[in-house]
C-alpha positions as CSV (number, residue, x, y, z in Angstrom):
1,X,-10.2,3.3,-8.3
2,X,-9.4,0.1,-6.6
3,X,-10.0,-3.1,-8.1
4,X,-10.3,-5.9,-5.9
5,X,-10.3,-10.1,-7.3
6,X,-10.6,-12.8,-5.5
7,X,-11.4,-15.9,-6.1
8,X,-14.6,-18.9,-5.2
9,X,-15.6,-22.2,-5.9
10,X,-18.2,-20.4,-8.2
11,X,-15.3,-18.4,-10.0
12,X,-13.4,-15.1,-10.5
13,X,-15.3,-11.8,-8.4
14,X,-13.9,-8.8,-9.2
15,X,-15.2,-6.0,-7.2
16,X,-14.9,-2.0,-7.8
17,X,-14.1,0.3,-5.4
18,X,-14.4,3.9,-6.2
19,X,-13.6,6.8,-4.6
20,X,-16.3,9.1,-4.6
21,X,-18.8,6.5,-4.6
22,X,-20.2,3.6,-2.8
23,X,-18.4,0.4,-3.4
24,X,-20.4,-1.7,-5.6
25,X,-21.1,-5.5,-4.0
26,X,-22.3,-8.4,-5.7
């Protein structure tokens, strides 16, 4: 799994990314 973070003026998003599934977005 890859974990992605970035950050925006609303705060911390982390997002998910697996493998065998479809990333998850927010």
């Amino acid at each position: 799994m890859t974990t992605i973070k970035f950050t925006t003026n609303q705060g911390d998003i982390v997002l998910e990314l697996d493998g065998e599934k479809a990333p998850n977005t927010v």
